[in-house]
Every structure is written in structure tokens, then in C-alpha cells.
C-alpha positions as MATLAB code, in Angstrom:
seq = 'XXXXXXXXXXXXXXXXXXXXXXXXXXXXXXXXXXXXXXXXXXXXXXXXXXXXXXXXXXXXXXXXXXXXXXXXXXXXXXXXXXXXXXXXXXXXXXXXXXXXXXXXXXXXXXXXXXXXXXXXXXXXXXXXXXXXXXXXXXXXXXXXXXXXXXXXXXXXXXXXXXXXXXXXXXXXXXXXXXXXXXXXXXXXXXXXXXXXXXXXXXXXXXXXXXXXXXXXXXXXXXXXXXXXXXXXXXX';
ca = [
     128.906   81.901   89.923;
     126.535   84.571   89.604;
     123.445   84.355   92.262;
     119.898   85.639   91.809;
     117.469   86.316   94.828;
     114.027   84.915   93.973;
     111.192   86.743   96.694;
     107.773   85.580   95.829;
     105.189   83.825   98.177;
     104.135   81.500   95.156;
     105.782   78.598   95.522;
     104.902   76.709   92.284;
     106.210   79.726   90.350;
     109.396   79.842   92.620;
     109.956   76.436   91.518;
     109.970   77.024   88.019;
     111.868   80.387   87.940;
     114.354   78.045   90.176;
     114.788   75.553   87.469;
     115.135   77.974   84.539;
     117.750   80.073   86.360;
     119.478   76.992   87.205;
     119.414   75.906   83.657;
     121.827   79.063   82.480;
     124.380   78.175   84.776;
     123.416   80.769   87.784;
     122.348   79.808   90.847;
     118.533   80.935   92.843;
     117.983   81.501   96.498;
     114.404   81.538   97.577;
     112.208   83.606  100.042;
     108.282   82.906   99.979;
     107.969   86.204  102.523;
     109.330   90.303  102.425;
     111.542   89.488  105.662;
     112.701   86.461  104.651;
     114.188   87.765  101.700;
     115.699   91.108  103.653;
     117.058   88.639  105.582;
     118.985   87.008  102.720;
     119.683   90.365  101.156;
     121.653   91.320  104.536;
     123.238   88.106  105.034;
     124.862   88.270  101.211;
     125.761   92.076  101.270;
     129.278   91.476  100.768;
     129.164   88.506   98.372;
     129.373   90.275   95.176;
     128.495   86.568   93.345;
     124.593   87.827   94.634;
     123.651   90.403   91.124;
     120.024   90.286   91.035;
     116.605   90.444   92.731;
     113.244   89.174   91.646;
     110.658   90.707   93.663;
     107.062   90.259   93.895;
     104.776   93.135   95.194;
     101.651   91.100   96.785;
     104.151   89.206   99.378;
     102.146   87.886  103.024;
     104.257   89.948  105.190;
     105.392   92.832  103.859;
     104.444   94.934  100.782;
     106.569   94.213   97.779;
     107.742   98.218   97.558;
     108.474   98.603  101.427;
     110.477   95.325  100.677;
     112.003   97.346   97.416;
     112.620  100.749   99.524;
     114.508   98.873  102.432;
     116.802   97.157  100.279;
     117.614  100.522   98.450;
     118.804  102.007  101.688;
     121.849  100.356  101.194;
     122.251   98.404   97.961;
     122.219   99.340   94.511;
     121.355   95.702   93.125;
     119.013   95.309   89.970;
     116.256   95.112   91.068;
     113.078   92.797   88.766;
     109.769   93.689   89.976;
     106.909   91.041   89.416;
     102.749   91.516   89.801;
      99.917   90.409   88.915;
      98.491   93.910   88.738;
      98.651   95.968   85.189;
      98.344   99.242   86.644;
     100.487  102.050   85.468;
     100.581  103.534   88.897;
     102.108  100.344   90.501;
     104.798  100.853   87.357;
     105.724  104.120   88.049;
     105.762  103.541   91.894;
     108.355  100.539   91.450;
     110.389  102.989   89.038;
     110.432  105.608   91.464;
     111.299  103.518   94.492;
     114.898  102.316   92.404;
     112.974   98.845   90.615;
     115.141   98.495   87.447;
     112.539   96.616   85.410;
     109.281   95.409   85.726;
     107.518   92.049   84.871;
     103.427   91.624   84.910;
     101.889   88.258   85.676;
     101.340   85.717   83.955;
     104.609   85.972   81.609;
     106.669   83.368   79.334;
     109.390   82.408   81.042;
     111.454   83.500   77.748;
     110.963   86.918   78.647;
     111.715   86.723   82.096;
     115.314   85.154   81.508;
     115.838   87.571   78.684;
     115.092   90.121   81.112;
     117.395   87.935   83.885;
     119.914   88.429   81.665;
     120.060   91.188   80.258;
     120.053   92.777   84.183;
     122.625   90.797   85.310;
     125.279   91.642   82.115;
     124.661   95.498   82.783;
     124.813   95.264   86.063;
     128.177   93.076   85.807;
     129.370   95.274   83.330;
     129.243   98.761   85.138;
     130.004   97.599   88.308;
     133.820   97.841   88.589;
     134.515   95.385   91.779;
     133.588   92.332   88.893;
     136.586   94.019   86.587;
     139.338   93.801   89.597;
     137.761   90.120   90.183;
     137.773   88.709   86.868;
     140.717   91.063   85.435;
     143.621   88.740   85.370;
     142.944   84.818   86.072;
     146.332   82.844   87.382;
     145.870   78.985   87.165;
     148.498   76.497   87.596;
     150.914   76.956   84.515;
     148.792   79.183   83.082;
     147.826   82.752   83.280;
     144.794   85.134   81.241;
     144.639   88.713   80.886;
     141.625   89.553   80.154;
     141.869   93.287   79.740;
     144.867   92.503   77.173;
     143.574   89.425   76.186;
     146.852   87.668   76.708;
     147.350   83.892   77.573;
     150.724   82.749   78.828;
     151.445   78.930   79.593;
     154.287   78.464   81.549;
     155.027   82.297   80.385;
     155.031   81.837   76.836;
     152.462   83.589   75.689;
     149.949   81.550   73.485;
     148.534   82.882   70.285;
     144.921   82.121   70.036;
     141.854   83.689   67.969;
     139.584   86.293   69.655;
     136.676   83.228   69.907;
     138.961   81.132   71.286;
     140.233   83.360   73.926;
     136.751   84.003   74.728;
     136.060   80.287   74.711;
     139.446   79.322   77.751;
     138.057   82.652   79.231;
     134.462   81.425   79.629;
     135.893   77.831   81.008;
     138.567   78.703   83.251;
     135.908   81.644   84.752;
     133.653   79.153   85.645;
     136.293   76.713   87.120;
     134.621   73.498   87.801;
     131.480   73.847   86.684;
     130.000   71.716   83.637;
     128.565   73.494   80.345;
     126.804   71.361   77.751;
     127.844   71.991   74.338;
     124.843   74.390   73.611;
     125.034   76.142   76.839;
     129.056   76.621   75.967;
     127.859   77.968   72.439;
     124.767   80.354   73.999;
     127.436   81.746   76.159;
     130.469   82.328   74.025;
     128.853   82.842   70.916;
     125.541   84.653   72.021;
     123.276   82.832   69.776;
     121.727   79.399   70.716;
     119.814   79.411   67.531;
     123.208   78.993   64.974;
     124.603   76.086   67.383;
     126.243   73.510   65.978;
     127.941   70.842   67.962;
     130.773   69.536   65.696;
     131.870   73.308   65.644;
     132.328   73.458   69.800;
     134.052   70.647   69.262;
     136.246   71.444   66.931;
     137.078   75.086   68.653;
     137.736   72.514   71.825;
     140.229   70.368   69.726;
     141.948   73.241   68.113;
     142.838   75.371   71.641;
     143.945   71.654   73.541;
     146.311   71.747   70.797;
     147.650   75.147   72.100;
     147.488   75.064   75.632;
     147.571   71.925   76.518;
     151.051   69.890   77.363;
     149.513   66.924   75.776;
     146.378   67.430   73.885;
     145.555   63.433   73.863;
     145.385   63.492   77.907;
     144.107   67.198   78.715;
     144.810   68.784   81.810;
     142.794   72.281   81.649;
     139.134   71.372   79.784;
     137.928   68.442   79.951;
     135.722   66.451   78.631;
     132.967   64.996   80.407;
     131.061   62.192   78.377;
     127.913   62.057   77.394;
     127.632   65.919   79.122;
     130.006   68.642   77.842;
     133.431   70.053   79.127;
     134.707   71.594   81.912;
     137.710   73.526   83.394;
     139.642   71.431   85.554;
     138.996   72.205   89.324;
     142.339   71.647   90.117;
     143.938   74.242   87.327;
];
């Protein structure tokens, strides 16, 4: 699961970006001070679940761009920069110093996750260690390619439609995890405003009936009531 790096000394605000990045299925460490958060940054360099940053400039310890410089020494992260200031000059500086974007104070928390992200999908998408990763996923009795886009139970390969390979590829990536029916749909289909619930539901039906031994009694996504589905742990 994909980590972001909160470092802001406001605590009320670090409680609510918290709960919104929590909401879309990502998970938010916290530092309330510049070393605390270099200290997270160094203990996570090689976890490559950690793929974004949100750093505030007016920080107790440390200034917010001495905090940005240090962690471009060695780590080419995206990077969100948060102040309260609306000075051009603090922009530019940011820019300069290797901040990918930049976020003024007070926002709507709409365009902060939009901003989230959108970060987080480029940065996922150029950065090739997340392709060897995610490339090819082998589960018990069941295998997907995802650079071919090939699914193979028990190696017969399985014809599905492209949404609902992307559907078993969303699920079985996320192994575990739970996904309401609206996050499932946000994720898959890209647009939370056209859900529609019987139609997850109906996608859901349609692949058990292709991959699954016995649909009735699924083993790979199930179903958990009054919640959503998830990809069985144990696949």
C-alpha cells in the first residue's frame, strides 16, 4: 500500500490530512518537526511503498526548504510543499530546491487529494522499480500479467474484458485490504461521480463466474457484508 509522509507542526491539520489520506486507501505517517520527519524519510529509504511528501515550510525546528534540500540529497520523492505564505518568492524557492508542487494555506481538502493523487500516479508511473513489483502477480491457482494483460487459473488462461481485468488487477494488488463499492468504482473506473452500485456488483458476479472454482462459495474476492469486497489474504 502506497505511504505518504505528512511533516507539519499543526496538529489539527495533520489530523485531518490523516483521515482523508486514509480514506483513499493509502496510508499517512506523521512528523509535527523538520528532524522528525528526516528521520522517517531515512528510516523508509528503501521501502518503495513510501511515494510522497507533504511538507510544510514554517516547521519549529528546522526551515521547511533546509528540510526540502536535505531530503533531495538523496531522494527523488514528490515532493508537496504547504504555507501559509502567498509569496511568489517562497514559490519559486520551493521549485528551485526540487518541491514538485506547491499548496498555499488555507486550502479545500479536494484540492489537496487531487493534488495527492495526481503526484503519487506520476510518480508510480515513471518510476520503473513499481513496474518489476507489480509486473506479474502469482497467487495460489492463479496468475496476472499485467504487461500482457493475461489471467491464467490453474494455467488456463481466462478470457475477461479490459474492465474486468482491471477490476481482479485492482483486488488482488491490494491483497487483503477492504474497498467499499464506491472506493472500488473511484479506483477502477476513475470517476466517483457515474457510480452506481448494482453495476460493481454485477462486474463482481460476472468475473466469480470466470475465475472462481465455485462462484456460490468464492475463494479469491470476497464479499464482506454490509462493507464491500476484498481479495482473499490467503490467495
Amino acid at each position: 500500500m502506497n505511504r505518504v509522509l505528512i511533516i507539519d507542526d499543526d496538529k489539527e491539520l495533520c489530523a485531518l490530512m490523516k483521515k482523508c489520506i486514509e480514506q483513499e486507501n493509502l496510508t499517512a505517517l506523521v512528523a509535527y518537526c523538520g528532524a522528525e520527519g528526516l528521520r522517517l524519510v531515512d528510516e523508509n529509504k528503501d521501502d518503495r511503498s513510501l511515494t510522497l511528501i507533504i511538507l510544510d515550510i514554517m516547521l519549529p525546528d528546522i526551515d521547511g526548504f533546509q528540510v526540502l534540500k536535505k531530503i533531495r540529497e538523496g531522494n527523488n520523492l514528490p515532493i508537496l510543499m504547504l504555507t501559509a505564505k502567498n509569496s511568489e518568492d517562497d514559490k519559486v524557492s520551493g521549485l528551485r530546491l526540487g518541491a514538485d508542487d506547491y499548496l498555499t494555506k488555507p486550502f479545500s481538502i479536494n484540492e489537496l487529494m487531487a493534488r495527492v493523487n495526481s503526484l503519487i500516479r506520476r510518480y508510480t508511473a515513471l518510476n520503473p522499480t513499481f513496474f518489476v513489483e507489480t509486473e506479474c502477480l502469482a497467487l495460489k491457482g492463479m496468475t496476472i500479467n499485467k504487461a500482457d494483460r493475461i489471467v491464467k487459473v490453474n494455467d488456463v488462461p481466462v478470457e475477461l474484458t479490459s474492465r474486468e481485468f482491471d477490476l481482479l488487477a485492482f483486488l488482488a494488488s491490494n491483497k487483503g485490504r477492504i474497498f467499499t463499492k464506491k472506493q472500488i468504482y473511484t479506483q477502477v473506473w476513475e470517476n466517483e461521480y457515474a457510480f452506481d452500485d448494482s453495476n460493481i456488483m454485477s462486474f463482481i458476479s460476472k468475473l466469480r463466474k470466470k475465475i472462481e472454482p465455485d462462484p456460490d462459495n468464492p475463494f479469491y474476492i470476497l464479499t464482506v457484508r454490509g462493507v464491500g469486497y476484498r481479495f482473499n489474504k490467503e490467495a
